[in-house]
N, C-alpha and C positions, 0 to 999 in steps of 0.2 A: 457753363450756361449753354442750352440746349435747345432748341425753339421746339416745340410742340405745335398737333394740329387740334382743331377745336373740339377734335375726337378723343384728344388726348392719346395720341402716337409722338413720339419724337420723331423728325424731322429725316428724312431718310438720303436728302439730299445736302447732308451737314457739313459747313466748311468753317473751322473757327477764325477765318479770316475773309470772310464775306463779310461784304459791310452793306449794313440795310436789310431791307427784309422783311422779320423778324424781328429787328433792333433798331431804333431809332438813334441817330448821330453816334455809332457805333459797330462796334461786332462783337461778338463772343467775348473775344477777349477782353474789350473794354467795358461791357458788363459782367464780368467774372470777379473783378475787383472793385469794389464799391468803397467810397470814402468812409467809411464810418461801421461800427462794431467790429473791431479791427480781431480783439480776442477769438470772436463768435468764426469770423471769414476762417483764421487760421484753424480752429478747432474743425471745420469745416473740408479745410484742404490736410489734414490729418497732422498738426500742427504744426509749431511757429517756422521750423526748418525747412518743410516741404513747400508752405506760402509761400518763402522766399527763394525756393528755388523756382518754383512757378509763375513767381514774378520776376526773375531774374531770364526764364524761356521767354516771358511776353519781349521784356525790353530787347533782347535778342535777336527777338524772331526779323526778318527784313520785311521792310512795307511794303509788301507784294497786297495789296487787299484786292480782292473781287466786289466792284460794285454791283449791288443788287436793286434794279429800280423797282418798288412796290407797285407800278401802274400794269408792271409788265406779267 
């Protein structure tokens, strides 16, 4: 997941561990995986294997997040 501008450019200053934003009660990575059409996400991420290694980076990864306030 990738934030876009209203111009439709991806985001140039992207970090998948900013939180806020772009993304509400979250970041990148916590909307990259969505509860539900589990087949569809993995088909997605180029199947069931690679899903789970990509969910195996998120849990990994250390909670370093960058908070990002929207006012700013």
């Amino acid at each position: 997941m990738r934030p876009k501008s209203r111009g439709g450019q991806f985001d140039g200053n992207f970090a998948p561990n900013r939180w806020g934003g772009s993304f509400t009660e979250g970041s990148a990575w916590h909307h990259s995986f969505p509860p539900f059409a589990v087949d569809e996400l993995a088909r997605l991420h180029g199947g069931k294997e690679k899903l789970l290694r990509k969910l195996h980076e998120m849990l990994e990864t250390p909670g370093t997040f960058q908070v990002r306030n929207k006012m700013a």
